[in-house]
C-alpha positions as CSV (number, residue, x, y, z in Angstrom):
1,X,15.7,-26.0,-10.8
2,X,17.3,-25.1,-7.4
3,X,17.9,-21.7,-5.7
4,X,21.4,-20.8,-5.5
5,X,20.9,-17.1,-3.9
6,X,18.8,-14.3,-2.7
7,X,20.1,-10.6,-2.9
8,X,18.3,-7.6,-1.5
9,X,18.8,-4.4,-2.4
10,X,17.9,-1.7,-0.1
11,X,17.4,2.2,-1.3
12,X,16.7,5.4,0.3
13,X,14.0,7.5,-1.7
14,X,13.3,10.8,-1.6
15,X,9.6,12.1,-0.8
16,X,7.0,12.2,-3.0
17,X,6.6,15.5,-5.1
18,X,4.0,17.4,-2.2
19,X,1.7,18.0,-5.1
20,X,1.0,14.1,-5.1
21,X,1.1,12.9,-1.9
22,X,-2.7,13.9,0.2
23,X,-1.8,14.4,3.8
24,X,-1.5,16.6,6.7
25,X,1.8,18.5,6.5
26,X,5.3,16.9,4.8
27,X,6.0,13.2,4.1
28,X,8.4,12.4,7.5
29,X,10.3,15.1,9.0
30,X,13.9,13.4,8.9
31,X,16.5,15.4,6.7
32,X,19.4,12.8,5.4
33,X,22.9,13.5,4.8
34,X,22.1,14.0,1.3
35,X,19.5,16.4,2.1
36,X,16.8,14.2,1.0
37,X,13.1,14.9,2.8
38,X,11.1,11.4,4.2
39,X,12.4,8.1,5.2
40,X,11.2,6.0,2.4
41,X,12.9,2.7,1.9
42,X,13.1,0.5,-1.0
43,X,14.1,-2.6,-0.6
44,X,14.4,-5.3,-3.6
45,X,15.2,-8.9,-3.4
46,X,16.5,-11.3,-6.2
47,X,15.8,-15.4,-5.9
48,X,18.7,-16.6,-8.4
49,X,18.7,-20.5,-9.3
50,X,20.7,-22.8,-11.3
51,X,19.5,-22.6,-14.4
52,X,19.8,-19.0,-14.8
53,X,16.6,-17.9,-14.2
54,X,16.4,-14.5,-11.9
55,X,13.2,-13.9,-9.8
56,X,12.2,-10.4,-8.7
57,X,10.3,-9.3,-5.4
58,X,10.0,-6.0,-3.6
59,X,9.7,-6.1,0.6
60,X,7.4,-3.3,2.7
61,X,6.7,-2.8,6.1
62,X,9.9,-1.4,7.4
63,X,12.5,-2.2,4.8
64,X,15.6,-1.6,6.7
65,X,14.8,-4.5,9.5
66,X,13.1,-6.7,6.6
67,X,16.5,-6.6,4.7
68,X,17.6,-8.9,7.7
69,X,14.7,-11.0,7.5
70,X,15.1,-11.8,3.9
71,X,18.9,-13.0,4.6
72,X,17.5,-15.1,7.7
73,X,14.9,-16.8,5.4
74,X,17.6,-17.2,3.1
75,X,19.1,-20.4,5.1
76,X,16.2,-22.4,5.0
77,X,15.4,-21.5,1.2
78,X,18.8,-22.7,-0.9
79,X,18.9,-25.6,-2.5
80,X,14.8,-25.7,-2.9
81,X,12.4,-25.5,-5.9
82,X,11.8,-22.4,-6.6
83,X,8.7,-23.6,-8.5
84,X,7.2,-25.2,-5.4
85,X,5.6,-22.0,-4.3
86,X,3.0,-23.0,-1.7
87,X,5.2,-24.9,0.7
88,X,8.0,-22.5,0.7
89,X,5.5,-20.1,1.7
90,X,4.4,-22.4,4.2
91,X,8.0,-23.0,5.7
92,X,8.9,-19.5,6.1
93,X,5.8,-19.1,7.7
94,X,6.8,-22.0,10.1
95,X,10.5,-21.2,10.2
96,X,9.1,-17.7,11.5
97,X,6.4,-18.5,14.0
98,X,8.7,-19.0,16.8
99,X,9.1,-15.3,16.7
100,X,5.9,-14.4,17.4
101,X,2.6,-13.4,15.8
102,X,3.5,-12.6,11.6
103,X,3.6,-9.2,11.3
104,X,4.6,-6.4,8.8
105,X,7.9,-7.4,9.0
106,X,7.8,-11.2,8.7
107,X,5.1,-10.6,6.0
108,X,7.3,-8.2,4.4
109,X,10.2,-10.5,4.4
110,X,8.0,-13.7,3.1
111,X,6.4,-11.2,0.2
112,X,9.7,-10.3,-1.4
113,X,10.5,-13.6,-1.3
114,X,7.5,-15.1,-2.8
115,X,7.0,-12.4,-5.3
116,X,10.4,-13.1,-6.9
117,X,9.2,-16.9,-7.1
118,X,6.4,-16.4,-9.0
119,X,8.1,-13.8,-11.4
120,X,10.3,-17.1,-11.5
121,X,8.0,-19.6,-12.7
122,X,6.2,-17.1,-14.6
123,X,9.5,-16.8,-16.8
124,X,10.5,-20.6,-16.8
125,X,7.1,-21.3,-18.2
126,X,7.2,-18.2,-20.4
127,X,4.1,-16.4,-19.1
128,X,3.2,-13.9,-17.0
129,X,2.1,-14.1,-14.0
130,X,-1.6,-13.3,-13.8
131,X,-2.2,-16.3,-16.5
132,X,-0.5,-18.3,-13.5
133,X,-3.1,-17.1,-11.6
134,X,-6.2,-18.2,-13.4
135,X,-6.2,-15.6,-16.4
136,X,-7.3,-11.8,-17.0
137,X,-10.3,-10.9,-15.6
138,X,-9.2,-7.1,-17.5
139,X,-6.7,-5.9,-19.8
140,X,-6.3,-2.5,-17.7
141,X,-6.4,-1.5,-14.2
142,X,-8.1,2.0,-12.8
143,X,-5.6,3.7,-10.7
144,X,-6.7,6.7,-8.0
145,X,-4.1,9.6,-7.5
146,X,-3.6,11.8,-4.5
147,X,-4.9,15.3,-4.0
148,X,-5.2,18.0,-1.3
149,X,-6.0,21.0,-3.0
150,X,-8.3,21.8,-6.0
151,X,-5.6,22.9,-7.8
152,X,-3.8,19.4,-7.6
153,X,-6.9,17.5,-8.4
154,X,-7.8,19.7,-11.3
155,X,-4.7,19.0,-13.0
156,X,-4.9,15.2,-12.4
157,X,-8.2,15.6,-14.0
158,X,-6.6,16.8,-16.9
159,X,-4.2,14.3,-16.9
160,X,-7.1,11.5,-17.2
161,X,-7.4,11.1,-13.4
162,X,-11.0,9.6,-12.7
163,X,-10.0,9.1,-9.3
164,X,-8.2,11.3,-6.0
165,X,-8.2,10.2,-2.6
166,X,-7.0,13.2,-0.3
167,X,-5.2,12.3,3.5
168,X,-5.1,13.7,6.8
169,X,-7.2,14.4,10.1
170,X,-7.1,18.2,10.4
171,X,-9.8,19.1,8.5
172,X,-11.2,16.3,6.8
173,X,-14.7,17.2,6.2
174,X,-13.8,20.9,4.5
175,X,-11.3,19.6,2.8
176,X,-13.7,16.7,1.4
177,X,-16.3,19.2,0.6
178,X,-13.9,21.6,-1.5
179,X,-12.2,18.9,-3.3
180,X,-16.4,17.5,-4.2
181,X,-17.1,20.9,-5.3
182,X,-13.7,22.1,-7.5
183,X,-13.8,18.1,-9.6
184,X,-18.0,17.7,-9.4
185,X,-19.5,14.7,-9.7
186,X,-18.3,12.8,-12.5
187,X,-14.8,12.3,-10.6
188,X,-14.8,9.5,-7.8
189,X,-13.5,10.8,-4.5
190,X,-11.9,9.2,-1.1
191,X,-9.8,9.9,2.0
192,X,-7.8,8.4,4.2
193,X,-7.9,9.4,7.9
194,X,-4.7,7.6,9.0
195,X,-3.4,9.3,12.1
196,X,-1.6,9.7,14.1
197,X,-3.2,10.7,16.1
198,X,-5.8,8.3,15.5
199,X,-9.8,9.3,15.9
200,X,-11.5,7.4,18.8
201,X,-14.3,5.3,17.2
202,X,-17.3,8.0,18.8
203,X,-15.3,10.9,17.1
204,X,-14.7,8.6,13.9
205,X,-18.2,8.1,13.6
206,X,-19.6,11.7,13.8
207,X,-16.5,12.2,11.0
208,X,-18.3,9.7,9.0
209,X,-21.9,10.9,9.4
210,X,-20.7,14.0,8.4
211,X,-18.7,12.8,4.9
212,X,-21.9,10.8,3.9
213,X,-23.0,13.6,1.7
214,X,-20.2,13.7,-0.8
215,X,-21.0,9.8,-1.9
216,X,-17.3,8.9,-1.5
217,X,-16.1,6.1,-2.4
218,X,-14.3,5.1,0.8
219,X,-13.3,6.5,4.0
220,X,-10.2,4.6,4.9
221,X,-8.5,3.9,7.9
222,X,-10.7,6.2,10.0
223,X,-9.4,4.7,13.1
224,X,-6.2,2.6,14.5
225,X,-6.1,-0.6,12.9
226,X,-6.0,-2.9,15.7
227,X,-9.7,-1.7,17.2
228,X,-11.6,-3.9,15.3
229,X,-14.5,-3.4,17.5
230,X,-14.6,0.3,16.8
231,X,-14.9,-0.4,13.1
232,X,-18.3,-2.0,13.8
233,X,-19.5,1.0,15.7
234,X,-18.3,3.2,13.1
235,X,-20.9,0.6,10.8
236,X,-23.8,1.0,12.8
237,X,-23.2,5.0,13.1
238,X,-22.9,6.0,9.6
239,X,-24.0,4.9,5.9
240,X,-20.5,5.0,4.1
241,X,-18.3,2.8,2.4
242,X,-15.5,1.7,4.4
243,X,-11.9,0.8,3.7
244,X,-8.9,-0.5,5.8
245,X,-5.8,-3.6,5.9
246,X,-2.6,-2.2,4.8
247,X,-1.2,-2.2,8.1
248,X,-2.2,-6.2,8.5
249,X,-0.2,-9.2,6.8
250,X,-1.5,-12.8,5.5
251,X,-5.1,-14.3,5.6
252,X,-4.5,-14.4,9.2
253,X,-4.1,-11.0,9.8
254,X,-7.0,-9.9,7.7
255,X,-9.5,-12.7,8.6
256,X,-11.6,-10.9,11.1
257,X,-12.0,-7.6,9.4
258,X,-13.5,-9.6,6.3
259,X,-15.2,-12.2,7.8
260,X,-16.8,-9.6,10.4
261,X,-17.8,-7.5,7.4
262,X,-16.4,-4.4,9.4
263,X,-15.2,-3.0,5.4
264,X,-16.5,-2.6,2.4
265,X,-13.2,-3.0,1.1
266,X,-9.9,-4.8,1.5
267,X,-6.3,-2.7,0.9
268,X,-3.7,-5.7,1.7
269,X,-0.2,-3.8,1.1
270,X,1.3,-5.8,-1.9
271,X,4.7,-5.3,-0.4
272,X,3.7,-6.2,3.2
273,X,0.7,-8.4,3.2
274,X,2.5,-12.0,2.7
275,X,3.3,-11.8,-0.9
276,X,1.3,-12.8,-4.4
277,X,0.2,-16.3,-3.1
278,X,-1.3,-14.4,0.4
279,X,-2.5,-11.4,-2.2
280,X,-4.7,-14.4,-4.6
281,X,-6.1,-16.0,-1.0
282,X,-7.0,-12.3,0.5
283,X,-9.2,-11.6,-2.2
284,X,-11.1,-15.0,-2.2
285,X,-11.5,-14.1,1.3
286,X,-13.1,-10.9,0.3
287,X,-14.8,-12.7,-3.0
288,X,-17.1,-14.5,-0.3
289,X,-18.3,-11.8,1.8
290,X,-18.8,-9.2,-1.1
291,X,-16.0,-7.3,-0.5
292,X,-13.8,-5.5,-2.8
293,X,-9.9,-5.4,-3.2
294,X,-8.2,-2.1,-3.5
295,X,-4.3,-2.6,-2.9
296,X,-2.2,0.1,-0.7
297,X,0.8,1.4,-2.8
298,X,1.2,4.4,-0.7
299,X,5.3,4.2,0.2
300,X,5.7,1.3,-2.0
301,X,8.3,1.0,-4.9
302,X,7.8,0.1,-8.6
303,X,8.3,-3.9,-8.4
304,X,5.2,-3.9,-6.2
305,X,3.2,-1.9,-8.2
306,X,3.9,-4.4,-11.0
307,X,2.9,-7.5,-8.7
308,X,-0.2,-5.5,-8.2
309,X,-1.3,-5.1,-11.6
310,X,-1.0,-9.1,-12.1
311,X,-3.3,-9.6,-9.1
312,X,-5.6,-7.3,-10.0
313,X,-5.8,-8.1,-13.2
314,X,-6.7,-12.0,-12.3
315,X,-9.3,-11.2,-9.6
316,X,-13.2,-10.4,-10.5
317,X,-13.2,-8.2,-6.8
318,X,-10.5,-5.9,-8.1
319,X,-11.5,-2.6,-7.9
320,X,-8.6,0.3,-7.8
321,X,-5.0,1.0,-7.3
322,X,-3.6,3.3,-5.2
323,X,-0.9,5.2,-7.0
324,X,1.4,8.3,-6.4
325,X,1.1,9.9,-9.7
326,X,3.7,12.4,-8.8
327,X,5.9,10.7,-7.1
328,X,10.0,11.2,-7.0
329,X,11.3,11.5,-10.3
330,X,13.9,8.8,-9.3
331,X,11.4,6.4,-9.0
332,X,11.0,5.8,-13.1
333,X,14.9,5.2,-13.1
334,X,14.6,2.4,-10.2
335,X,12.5,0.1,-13.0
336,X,12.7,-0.8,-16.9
337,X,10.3,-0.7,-17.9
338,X,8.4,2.3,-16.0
339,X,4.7,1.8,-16.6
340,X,2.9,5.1,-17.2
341,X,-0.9,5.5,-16.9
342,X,-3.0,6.4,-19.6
343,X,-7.1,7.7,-18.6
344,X,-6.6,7.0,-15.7
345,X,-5.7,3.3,-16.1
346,X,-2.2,1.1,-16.0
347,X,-2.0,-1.4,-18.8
348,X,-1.6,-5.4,-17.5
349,X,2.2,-6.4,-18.2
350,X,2.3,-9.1,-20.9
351,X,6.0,-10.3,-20.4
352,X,6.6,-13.2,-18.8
353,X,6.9,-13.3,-15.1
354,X,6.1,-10.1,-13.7
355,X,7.3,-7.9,-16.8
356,X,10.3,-6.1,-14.7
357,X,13.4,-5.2,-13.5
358,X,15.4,-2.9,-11.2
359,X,18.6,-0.8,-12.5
360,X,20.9,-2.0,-9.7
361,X,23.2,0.4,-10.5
362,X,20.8,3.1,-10.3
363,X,19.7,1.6,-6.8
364,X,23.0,1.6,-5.8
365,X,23.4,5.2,-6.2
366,X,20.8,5.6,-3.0
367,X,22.0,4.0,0.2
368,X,20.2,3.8,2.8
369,X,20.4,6.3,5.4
370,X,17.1,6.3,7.3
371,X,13.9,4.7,8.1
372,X,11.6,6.1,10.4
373,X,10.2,9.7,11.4
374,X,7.7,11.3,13.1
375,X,4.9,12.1,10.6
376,X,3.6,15.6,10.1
377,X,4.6,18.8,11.7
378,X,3.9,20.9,14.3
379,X,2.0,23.1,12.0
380,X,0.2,20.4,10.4
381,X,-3.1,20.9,13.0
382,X,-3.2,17.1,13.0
383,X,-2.7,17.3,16.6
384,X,-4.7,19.4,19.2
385,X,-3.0,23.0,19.6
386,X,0.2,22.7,22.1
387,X,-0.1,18.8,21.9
388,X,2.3,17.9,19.2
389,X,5.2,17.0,21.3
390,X,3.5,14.9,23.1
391,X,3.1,12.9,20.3
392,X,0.3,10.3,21.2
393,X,-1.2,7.1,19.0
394,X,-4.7,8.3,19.8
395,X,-6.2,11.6,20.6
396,X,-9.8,12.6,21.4
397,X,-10.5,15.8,18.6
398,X,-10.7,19.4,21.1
399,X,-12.6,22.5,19.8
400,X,-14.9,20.0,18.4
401,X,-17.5,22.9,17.5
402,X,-14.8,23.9,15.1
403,X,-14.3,20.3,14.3
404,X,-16.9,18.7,13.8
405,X,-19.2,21.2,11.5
406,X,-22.8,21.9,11.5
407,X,-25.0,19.7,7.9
């Protein structure tokens, strides 16, 4: 079996429905031709070989400049095994190197790729992919849904939600203690701090001592990802569970926040962080220092969120997916089938390969338009009163009596 071709298809998707998606103020602030709100991207890719057999992958990171990628990988990938998946990793890697230091985008590229090679093999040897991977370690995987008001996370609750994460650094220590005190106890609870602006690691830290009442289950990304050394004051400072990754790509990327133990646990992006074959090694990685594996899915699209469900399904360190329960409507048109949860859990595909497909015609209906914005508003409180223009990575909190409150 040789590959013949790789597609992409690239998609513009409109914003979440705002009562699923936990953060400070509106998903992007870029209004499309079309009118739609946010800059996601969706971009698709389809390894097609001789025999007939049609791989599936989905590309994250920054979708629009990935699309490129993919077709630059392309060169060096016709006329290969498809099967061979390990060293055609390994020579995109190399092919890409030249470039620089493997980021989102060169992992996003090589995990569309790769993903759509072992939904491949998966189908040639009529399987699916997690018994490729070693077997099920569980039949169903525990999803957590997004929530910023009690309203929201009341009615996910009803839903069979056992799980909300809520988003955003205006607030985040009210916000945590309403959301503990509208769902109680039995519900498991996290947020995500993700900037911008990003805390500094002294203000993440008195964040952190001050969310270690409500026994969350993580605080994630409480600072920018590349200051790995505040992470380990953050440790030191406060007794919570700590999450981060998304933004990083391959083993390589992720080595020194597992091996330095600075988390508790690992959130590779399944669309960014190298593809399956990177996804399997990550969470050995993590396996060995104790760490769990909770996959970002955010912005992601539907093919990702299957390749998830496989690698979590094959891992003993899985713990949770990430998952915009109400998310754009479009989004269970883009895939056949459209998984939908059930208590609070996703059912394992049993299909061979991944279990999925896109409706191209559906994704053809949604060209892309756009792909980056500033995030949040002016309104949003995110930023310091007056500083939103200025619109900086990293800001020190102000009016921190108001900020940071009293135990």
């Amino acid at each position: 079996m040789r590959i013949v071709d790789i597609e992409t298809f690239l998609m513009q998707v409109d914003a979440p429905n705002l009562r699923g998606w936990a953060s400070d103020g509106s998903f992007g602030t870029t209004a499309t031709r079309q009118g739609l709100v946010g800059t996601r991207n969706w971009l698709f890719v389809k390894v097609h070989t001789d025999e007939g057999i049609v791989g599936i992958g989905e590309c994250s990171g920054w979708p629009r400049v990935i699309q490129t990628a993919v077709q630059d990988l392309k060169s060096i990938l016709l006329g290969e095994d498809p099967t061979h998946i390990e060293r055609l990793w390994q020579k995109m890697m190399c092919a890409i190197m030249g470039h620089g230091m493997v980021g989102t985008v060169g992992g996003g590229a090589m995990t569309g790729i790769d993903m759509a090679l072992w939904d491949i093999k998966g189908k040639a040897l009529n399987t699916p992919v997690w018994n490729l991977l070693g077997g099920k370690v569980r039949d169903r995987i525990r999803i957590y849904a997004h929530a910023n008001t009690a309203e929201v996370a009341l009615s996910l609750k009803k839903r069979g939600i056992t799980a909300i994460k809520c988003g955003g650094v205006s607030d985040p220590v009210r916000k945590v203690a309403m959301l503990r005190d509208a769902i109680g106890d039995e519900m498991d609870l996290m947020i995500d701090l993700h900037g911008p602006p990003w805390l500094t690691p002294a203000d993440a830290a008195q964040v952190a001592r001050a969310l270690e009442p409500y026994r969350l289950m993580f605080v994630e990304d409480p600072i920018a990802p590349e200051n790995l050394d505040g992470f380990r004051r953050i440790r030191d400072s406060a007794n919570v569970t700590l999450a981060a990754g998304e933004r990083m790509a391959t083993v390589y990327g992720l080595r020194e926040l597992i091996e330095k133990n600075l988390v508790d646990i690992v959130q590779p992006d399944t669309g960014r962080a190298g593809g399956i074959t990177q996804m399997k090694k990550i969470a050995a990685q993590a396996e060995a220092h104790h760490i769990m594996m909770a996959p970002h899915s955010g912005s992601l699209g539907p093919v990702a969120e299957y390749a998830a469900l496989h690698v979590l399904a094959a891992i003993p360190n899985g713990l949770i997916l990430e998952r915009i329960e109400d998310d754009w409507a479009g989004r269970a048109q883009t895939v056949v089938p459209h998984p939908l949860q059930e208590n609070g859990f996703l059912k394992v595909p049993d299909a061979p390969g991944l279990g999925v497909d896109i409706d191209e015609a559906f994704v053809k209906k949604h060209p892309s338009e756009c792909n980056v914005s500033i995030p949040g508003t002016a309104k949003s409180g995110a930023y310091a009163e007056g500083t939103y223009d200025e619109q900086v990575y990293v800001q020190t909190r102000l009016k921190r009596g108001v900020y940071f409150p009293r135990g």
